[in-house]
Z-matrix of the N, CA and C atoms (Angstrom, degrees):
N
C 1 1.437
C 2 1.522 1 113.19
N 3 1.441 2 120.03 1 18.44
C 4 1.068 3 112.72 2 -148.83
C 5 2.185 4 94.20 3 -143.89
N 6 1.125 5 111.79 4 122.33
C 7 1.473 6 89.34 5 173.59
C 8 1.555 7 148.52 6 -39.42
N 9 1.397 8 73.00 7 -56.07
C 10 1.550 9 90.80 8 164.47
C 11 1.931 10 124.08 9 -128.13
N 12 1.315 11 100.12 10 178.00
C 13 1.721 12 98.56 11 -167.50
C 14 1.926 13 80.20 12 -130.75
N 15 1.438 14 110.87 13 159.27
C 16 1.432 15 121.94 14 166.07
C 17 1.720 16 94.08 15 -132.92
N 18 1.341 17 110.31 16 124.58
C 19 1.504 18 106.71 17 162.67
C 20 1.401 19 105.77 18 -120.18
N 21 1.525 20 110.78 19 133.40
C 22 1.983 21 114.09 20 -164.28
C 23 1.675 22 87.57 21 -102.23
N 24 1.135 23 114.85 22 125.77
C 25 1.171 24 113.53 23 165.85
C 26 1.399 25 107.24 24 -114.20
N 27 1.636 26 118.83 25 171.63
C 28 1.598 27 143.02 26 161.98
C 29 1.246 28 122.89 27 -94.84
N 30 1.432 29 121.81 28 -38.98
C 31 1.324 30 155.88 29 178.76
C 32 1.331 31 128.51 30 -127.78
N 33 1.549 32 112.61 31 131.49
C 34 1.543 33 104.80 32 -174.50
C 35 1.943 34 100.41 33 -85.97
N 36 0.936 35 99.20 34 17.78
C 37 1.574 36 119.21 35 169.83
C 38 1.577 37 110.85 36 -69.34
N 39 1.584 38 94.19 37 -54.03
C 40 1.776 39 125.08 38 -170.77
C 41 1.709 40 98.87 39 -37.72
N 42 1.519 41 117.04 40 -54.87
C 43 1.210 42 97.41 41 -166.59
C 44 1.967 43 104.73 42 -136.83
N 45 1.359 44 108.97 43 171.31
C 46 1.451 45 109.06 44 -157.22
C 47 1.932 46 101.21 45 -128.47
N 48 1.658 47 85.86 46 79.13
C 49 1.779 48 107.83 47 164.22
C 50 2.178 49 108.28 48 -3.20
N 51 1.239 50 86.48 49 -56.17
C 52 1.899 51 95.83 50 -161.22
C 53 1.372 52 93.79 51 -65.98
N 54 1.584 53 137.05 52 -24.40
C 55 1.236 54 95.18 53 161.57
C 56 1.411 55 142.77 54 -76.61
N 57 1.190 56 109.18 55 -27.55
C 58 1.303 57 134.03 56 -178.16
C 59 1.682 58 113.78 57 -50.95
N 60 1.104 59 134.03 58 133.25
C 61 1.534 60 126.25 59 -172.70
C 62 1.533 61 101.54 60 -121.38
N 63 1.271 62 95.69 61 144.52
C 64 1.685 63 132.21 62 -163.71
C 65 1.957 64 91.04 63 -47.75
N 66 1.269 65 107.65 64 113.03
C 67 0.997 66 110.82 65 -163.79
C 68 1.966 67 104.45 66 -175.95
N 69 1.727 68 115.91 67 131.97
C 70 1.735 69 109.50 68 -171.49
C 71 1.236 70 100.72 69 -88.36
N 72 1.996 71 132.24 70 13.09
C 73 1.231 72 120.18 71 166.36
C 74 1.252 73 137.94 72 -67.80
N 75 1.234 74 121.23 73 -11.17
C 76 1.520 75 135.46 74 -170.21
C 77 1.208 76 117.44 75 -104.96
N 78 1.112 77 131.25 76 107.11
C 79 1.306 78 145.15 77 140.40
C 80 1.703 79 131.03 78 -61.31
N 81 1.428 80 129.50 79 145.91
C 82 0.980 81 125.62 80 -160.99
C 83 1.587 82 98.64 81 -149.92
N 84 1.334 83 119.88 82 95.99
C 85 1.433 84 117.92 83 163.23
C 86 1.592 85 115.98 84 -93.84
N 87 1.661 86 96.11 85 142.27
C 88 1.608 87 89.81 86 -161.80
C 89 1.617 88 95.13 87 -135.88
N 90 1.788 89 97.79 88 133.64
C 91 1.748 90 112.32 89 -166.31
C 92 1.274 91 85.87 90 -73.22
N 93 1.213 92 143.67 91 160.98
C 94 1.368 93 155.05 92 133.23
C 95 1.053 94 120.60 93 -78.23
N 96 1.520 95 126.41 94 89.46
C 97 1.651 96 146.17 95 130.84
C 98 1.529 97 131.46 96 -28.01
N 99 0.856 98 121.30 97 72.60
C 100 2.019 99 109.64 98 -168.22
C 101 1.381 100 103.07 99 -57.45
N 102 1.526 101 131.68 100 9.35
C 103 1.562 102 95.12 101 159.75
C 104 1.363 103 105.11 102 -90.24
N 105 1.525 104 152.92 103 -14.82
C 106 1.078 105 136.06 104 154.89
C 107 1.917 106 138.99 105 -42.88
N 108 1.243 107 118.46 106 111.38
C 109 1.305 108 129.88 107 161.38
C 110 1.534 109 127.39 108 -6.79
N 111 1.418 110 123.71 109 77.24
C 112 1.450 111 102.25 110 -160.98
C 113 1.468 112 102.91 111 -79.56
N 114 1.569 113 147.89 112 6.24
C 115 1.489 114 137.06 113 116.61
C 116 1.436 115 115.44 114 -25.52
N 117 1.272 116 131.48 115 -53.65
C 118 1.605 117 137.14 116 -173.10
C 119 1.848 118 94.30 117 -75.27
N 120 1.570 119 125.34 118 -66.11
C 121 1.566 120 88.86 119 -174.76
C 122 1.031 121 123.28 120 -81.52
N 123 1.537 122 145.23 121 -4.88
C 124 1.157 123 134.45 122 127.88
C 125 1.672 124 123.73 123 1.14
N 126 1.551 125 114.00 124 -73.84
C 127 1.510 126 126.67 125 172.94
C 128 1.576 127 107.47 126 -77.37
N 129 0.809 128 112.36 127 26.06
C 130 1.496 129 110.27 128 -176.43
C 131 1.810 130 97.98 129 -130.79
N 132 1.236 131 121.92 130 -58.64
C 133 1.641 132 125.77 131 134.57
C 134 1.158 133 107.67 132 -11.66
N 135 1.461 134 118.79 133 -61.32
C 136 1.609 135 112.27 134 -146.82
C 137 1.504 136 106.69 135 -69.03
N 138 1.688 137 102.74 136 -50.55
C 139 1.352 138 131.93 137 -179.84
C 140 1.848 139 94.05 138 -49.82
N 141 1.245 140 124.49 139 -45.32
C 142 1.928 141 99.58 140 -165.86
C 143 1.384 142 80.26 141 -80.55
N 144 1.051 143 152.01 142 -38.83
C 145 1.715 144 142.42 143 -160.84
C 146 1.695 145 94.69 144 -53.83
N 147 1.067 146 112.44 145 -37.15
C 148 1.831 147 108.79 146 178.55
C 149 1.246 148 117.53 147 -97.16
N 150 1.558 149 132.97 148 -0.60
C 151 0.768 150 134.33 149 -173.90
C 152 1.789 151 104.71 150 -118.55
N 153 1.568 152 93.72 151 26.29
C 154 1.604 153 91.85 152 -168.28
C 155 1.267 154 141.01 153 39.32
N 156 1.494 155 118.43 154 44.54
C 157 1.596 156 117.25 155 -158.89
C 158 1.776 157 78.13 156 -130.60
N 159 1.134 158 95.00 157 145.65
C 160 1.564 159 119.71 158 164.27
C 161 1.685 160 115.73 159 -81.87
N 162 1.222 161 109.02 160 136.00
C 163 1.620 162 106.69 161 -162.21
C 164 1.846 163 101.04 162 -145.11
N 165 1.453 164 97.90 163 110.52
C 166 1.587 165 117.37 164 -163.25
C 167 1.673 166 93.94 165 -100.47
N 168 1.264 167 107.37 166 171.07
C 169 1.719 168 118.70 167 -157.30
C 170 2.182 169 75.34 168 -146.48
N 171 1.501 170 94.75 169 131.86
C 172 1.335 171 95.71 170 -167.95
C 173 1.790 172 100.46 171 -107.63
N 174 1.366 173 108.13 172 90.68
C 175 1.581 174 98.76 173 171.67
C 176 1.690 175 105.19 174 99.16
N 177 1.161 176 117.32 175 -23.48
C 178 1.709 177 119.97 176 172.71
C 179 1.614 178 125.52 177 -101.12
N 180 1.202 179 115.22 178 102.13
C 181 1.491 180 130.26 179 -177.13
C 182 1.577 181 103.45 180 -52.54
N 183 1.381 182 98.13 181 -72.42
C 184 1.467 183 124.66 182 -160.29
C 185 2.011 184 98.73 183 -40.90
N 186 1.915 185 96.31 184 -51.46
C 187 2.117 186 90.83 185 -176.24
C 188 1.533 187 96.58 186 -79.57
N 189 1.114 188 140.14 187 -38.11
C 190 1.454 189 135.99 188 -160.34
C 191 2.140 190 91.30 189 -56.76
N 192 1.554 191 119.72 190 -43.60
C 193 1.335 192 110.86 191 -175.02
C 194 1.507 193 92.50 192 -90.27
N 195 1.094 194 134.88 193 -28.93
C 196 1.511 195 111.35 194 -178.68
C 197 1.763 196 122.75 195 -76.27
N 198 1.175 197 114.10 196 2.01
C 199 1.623 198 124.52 197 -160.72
C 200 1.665 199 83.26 198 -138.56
N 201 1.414 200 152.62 199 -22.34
C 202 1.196 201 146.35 200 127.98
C 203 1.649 202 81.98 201 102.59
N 204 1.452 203 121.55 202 64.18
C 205 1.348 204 132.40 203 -178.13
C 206 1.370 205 106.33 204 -87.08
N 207 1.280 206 120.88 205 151.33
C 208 1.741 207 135.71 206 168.83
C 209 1.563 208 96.35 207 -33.90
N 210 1.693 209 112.83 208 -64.79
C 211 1.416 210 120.88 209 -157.72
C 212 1.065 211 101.84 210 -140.55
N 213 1.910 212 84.27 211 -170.63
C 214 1.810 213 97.46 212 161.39
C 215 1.752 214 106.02 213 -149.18
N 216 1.241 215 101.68 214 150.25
C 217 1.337 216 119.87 215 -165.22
C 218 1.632 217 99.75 216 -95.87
N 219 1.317 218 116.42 217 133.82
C 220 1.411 219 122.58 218 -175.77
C 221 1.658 220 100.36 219 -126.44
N 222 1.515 221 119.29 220 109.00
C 223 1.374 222 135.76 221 -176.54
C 224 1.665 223 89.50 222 -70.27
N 225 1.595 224 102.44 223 159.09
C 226 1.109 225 113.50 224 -153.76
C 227 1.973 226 99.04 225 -87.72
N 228 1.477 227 112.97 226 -13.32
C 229 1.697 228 106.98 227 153.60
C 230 1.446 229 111.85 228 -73.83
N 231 1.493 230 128.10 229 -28.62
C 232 1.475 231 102.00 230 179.34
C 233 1.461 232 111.75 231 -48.04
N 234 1.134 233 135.42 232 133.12
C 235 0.871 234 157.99 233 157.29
C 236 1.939 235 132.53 234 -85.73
N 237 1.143 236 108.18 235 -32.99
C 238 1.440 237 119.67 236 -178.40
C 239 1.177 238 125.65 237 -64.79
N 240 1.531 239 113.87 238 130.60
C 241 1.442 240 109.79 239 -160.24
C 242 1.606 241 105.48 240 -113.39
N 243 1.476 242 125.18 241 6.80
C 244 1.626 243 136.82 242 139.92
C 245 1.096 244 127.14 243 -23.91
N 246 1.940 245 121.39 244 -21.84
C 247 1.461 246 130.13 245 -175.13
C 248 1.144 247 137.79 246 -77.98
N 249 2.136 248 101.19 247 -24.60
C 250 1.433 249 119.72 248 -177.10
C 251 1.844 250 119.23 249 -41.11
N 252 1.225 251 95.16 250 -61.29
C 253 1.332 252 107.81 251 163.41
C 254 1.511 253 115.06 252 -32.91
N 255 1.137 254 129.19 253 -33.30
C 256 1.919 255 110.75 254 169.89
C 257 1.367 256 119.75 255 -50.41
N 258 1.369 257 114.44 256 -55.39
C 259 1.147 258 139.36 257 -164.92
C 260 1.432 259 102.59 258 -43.08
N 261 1.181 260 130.55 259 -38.26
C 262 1.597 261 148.33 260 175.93
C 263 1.898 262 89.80 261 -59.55
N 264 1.584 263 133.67 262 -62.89
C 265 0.964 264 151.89 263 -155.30
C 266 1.339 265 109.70 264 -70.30
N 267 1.223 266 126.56 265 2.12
C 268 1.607 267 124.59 266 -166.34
C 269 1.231 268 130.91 267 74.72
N 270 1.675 269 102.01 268 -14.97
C 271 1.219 270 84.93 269 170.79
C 272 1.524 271 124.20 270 -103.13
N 273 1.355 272 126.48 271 157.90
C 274 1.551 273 147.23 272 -154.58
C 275 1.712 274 91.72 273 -87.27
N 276 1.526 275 106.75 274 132.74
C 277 1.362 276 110.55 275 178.58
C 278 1.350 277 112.50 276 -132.41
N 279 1.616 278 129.67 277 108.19
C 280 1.103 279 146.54 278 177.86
C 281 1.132 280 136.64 279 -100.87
N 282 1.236 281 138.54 280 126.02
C 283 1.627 282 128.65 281 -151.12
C 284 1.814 283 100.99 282 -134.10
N 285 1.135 284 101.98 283 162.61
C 286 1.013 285 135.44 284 172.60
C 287 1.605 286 117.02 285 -83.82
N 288 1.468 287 140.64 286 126.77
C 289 1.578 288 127.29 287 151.30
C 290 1.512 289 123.40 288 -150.53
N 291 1.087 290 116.99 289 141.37
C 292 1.698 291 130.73 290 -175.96
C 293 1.570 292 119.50 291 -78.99
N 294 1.294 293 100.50 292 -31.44
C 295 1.842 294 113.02 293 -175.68
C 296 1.611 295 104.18 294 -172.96
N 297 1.487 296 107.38 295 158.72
C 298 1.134 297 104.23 296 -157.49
C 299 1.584 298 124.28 297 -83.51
N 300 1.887 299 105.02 298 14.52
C 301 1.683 300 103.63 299 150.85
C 302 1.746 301 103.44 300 -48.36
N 303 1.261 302 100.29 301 -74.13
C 304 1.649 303 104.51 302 -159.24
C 305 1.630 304 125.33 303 -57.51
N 306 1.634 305 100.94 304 -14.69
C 307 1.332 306 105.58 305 176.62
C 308 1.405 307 97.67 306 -87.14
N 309 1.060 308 153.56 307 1.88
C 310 1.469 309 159.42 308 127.94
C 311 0.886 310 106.38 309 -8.66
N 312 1.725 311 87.82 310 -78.67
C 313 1.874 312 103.61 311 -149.30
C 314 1.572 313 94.17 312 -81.31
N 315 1.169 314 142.84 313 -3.98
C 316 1.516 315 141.47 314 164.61
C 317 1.223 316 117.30 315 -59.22
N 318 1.351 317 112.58 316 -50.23
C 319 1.661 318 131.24 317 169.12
C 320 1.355 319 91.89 318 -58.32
N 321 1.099 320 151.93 319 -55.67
C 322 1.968 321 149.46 320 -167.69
C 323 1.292 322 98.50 321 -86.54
N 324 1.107 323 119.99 322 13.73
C 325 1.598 324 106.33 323 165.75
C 326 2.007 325 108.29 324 -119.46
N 327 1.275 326 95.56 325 -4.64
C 328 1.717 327 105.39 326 -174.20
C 329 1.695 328 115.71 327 74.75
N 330 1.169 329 95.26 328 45.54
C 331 1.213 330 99.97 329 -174.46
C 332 1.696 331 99.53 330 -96.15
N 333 1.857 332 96.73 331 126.59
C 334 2.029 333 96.20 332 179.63
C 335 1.945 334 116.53 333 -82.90
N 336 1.346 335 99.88 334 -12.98
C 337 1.476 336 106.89 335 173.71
C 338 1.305 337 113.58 336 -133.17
N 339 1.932 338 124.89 337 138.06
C 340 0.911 339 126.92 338 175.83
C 341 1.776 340 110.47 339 -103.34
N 342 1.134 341 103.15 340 111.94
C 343 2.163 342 86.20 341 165.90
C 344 1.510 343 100.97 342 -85.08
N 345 1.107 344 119.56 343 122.83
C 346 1.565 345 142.34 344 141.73
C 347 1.033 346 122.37 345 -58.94
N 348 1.378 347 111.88 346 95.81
C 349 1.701 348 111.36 347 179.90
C 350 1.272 349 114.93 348 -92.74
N 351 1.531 350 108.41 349 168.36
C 352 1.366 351 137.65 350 -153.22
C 353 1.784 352 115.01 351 39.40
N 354 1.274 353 108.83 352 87.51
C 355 0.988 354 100.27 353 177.55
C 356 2.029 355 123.08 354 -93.69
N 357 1.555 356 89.96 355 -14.86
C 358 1.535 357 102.26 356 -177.66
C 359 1.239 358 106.65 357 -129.92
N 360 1.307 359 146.70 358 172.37
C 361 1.302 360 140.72 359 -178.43
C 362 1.761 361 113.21 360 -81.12
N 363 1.387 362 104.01 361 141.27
C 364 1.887 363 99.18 362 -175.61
C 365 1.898 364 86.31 363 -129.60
N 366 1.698 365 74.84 364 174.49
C 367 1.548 366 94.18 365 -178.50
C 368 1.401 367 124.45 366 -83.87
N 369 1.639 368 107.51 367 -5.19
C 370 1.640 369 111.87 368 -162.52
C 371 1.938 370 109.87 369 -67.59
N 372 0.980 371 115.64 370 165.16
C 373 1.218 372 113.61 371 -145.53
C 374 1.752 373 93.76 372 -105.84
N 375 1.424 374 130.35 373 135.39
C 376 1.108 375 134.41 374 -152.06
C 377 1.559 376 131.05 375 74.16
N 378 1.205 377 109.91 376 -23.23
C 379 1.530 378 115.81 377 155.07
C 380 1.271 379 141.61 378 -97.77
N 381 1.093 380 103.24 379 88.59
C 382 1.693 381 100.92 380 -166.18
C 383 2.021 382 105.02 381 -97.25
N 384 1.540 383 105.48 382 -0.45
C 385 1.342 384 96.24 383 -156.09
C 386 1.647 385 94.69 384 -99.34
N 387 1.261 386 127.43 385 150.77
C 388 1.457 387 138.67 386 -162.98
C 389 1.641 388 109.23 387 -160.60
N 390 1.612 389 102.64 388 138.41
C 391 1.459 390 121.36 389 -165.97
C 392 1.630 391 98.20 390 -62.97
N 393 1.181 392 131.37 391 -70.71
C 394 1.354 393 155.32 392 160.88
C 395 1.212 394 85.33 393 107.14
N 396 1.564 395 122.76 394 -173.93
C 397 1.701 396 129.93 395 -128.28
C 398 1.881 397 86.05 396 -96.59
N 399 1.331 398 99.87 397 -63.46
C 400 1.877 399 101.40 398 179.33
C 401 1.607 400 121.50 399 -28.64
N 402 1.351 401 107.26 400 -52.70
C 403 1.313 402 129.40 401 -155.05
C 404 1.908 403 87.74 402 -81.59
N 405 1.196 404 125.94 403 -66.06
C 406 1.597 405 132.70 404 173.67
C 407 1.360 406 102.57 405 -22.61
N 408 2.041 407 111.37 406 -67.99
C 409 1.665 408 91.98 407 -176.08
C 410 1.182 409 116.47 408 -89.13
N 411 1.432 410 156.99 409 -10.04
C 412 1.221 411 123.59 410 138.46
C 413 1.436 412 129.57 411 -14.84
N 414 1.290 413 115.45 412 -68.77
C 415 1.429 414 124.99 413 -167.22
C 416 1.545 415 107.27 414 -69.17
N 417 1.791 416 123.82 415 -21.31
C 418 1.028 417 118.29 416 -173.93
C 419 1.873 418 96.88 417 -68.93
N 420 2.001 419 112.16 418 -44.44
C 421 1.161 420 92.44 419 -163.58
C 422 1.393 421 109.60 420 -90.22
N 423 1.546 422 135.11 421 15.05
C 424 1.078 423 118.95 422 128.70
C 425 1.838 424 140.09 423 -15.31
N 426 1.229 425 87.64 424 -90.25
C 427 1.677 426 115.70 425 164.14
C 428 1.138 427 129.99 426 -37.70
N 429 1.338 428 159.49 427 113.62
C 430 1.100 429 157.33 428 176.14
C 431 1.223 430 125.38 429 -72.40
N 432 1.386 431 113.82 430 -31.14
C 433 1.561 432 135.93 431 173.00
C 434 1.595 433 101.75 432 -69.08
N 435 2.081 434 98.93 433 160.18
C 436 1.394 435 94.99 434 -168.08
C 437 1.650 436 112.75 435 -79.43
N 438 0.957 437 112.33 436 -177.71
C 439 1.951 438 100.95 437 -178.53
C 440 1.486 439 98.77 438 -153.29
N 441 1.398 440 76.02 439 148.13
C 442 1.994 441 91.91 440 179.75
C 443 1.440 442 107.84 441 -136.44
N 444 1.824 443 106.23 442 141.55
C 445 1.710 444 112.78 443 176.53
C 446 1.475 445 90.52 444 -46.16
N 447 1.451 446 110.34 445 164.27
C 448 1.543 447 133.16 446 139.15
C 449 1.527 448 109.38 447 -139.24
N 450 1.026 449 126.20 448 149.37
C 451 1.597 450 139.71 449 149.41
C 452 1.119 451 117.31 450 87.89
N 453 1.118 452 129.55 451 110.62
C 454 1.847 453 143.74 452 143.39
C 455 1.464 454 98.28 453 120.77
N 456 1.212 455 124.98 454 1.02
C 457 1.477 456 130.56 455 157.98
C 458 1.654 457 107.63 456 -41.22
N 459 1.338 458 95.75 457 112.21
C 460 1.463 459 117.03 458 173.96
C 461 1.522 460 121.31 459 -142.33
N 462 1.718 461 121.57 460 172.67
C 463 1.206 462 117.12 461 -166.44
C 464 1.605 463 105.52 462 -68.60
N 465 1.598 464 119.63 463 -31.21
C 466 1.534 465 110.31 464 178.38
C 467 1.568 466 105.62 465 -74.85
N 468 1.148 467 124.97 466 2.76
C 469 1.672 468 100.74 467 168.11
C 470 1.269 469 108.13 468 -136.24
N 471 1.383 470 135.81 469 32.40
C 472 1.357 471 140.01 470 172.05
C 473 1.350 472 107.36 471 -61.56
N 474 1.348 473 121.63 472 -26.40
C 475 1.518 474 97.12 473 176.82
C 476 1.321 475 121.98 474 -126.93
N 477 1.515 476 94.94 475 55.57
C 478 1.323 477 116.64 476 166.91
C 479 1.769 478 104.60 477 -115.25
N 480 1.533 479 99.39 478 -10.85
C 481 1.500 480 96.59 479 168.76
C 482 1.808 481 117.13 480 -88.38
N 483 1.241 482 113.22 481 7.05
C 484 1.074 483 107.74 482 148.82
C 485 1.730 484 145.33 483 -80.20
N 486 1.840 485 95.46 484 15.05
C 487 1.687 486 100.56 485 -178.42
C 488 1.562 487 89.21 486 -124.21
N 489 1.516 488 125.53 487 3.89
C 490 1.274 489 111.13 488 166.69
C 491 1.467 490 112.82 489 -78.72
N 492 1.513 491 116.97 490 144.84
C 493 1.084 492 141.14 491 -169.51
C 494 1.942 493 106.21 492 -93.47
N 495 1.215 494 105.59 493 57.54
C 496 1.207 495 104.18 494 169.61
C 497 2.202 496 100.39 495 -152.77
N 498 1.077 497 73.20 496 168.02
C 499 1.705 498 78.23 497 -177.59
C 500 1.767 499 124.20 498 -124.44
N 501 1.444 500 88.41 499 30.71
C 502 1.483 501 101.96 500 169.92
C 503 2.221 502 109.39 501 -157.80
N 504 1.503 503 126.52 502 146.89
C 505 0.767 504 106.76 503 167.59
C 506 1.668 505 105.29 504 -130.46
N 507 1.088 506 117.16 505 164.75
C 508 1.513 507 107.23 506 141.11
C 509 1.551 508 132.04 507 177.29
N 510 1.049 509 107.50 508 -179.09
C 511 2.010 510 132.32 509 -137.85
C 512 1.468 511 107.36 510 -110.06
C-alpha cells in the first residue's frame, strides 16, 4: 500500500533477493561490515541491478563508487556537508533524521529522501522517545523533501501505517 519499501540491512546475508519479485518498490540500504567480500557485494549489487531494486551504500563514498550503487545513505550523525556536490554526479542521496535539527542539515546536504526515525515505539534500550503518527505528519508537511516512516514498524501496527502521510516506509 505503500510506494515504496526501504530494507536497511548489515549483511547481504540479511536478506534473500529470490524472494522478492521483479518490481521498482524495493529499496535496499546496506551498512558496510568489512568482514564481507567486496567480490560477493559486487554480485549481490549486480543481482538487485536485475532484480530492479535500488541498492544504497550507508555512509561509504569510496564502495557506493566502487560497487557503482543507485546511492548513498547518510545516518542521521553524518553530519558533513562536503556531499552536496554528488547530487550533480548521479548519484541519489538519502539521509536519515530524528528531529528537525538534522532534517535541516539533510536538506544542506541535498539529500532527495528523508527517513524519519522512530516513528512508533521500539524496545531498544535508551530510546524510549518516538515521533508517533500526528507528530510524523506535521513535520512531514513542514518539509518539502520526500519522507519515509522509520522505526518500531511491526505486524501489530501495520495498519496504522496506513494514516501516515508519507508514501514510502521502512524496516
Amino acid at each position: 500500500f505503500k510506494k515504496k519499501y526501504y530494507f536497511i540491512i548489515e549483511s547481504i546475508k540479511d536478506i534473500k533477493l529470490k524472494n522478492i519479485k521483479k518490481s521498482n518498490k524495493f529499496n535496499i540500504i546496506y551498512r558496510y561490515k568489512k568482514k564481507e567480500n567486496l567480490k560477493d557485494i559486487k554480485k549481490f549489487r549486480q543481482y538487485c541491478k536485475i532484480k530492479k531494486i535500488q541498492f544504497y551504500v550507508a555512509n561509504d563514498l569510496s564502495l557506493t563508487r566502487s560497487i557503482k550503487a543507485d546511492g548513498l545513505y547518510l545516518s542521521a550523525h553524518n553530519t558533513r556537508l562536503n556531499v552536496k556536490f554528488l547530487a550533480n554526479k548521479k548519484i541519489n542521496i538519502i539521509g536519515g533524521a530524528h528531529n528537525y535539527k538534522e532534517i535541516n542539515c539533510k536538506k544542506m546536504q541535498g539529500c532527495s529522501q528523508i527517513l524519519l526515525s522512530r516513528i512508533f515505539k521500539t524496545s531498544y534500550k535508551n530510546k524510549n522517545s518516538f515521533l508517533g503518527i500526528v507528530k510524523f505528519n506535521l513535520l512531514t508537511k513542514i518539509i518539502n523533501v520526500g519522507t519515509t516512516a522509520l522505526g518500531g514498524i511491526s505486524f501489530d501496527n501495520l495498519n496504522k501505517v496506513k494514516n501516515i502521510q508519507c508514501n514510502s516506509i521502512a524496516m
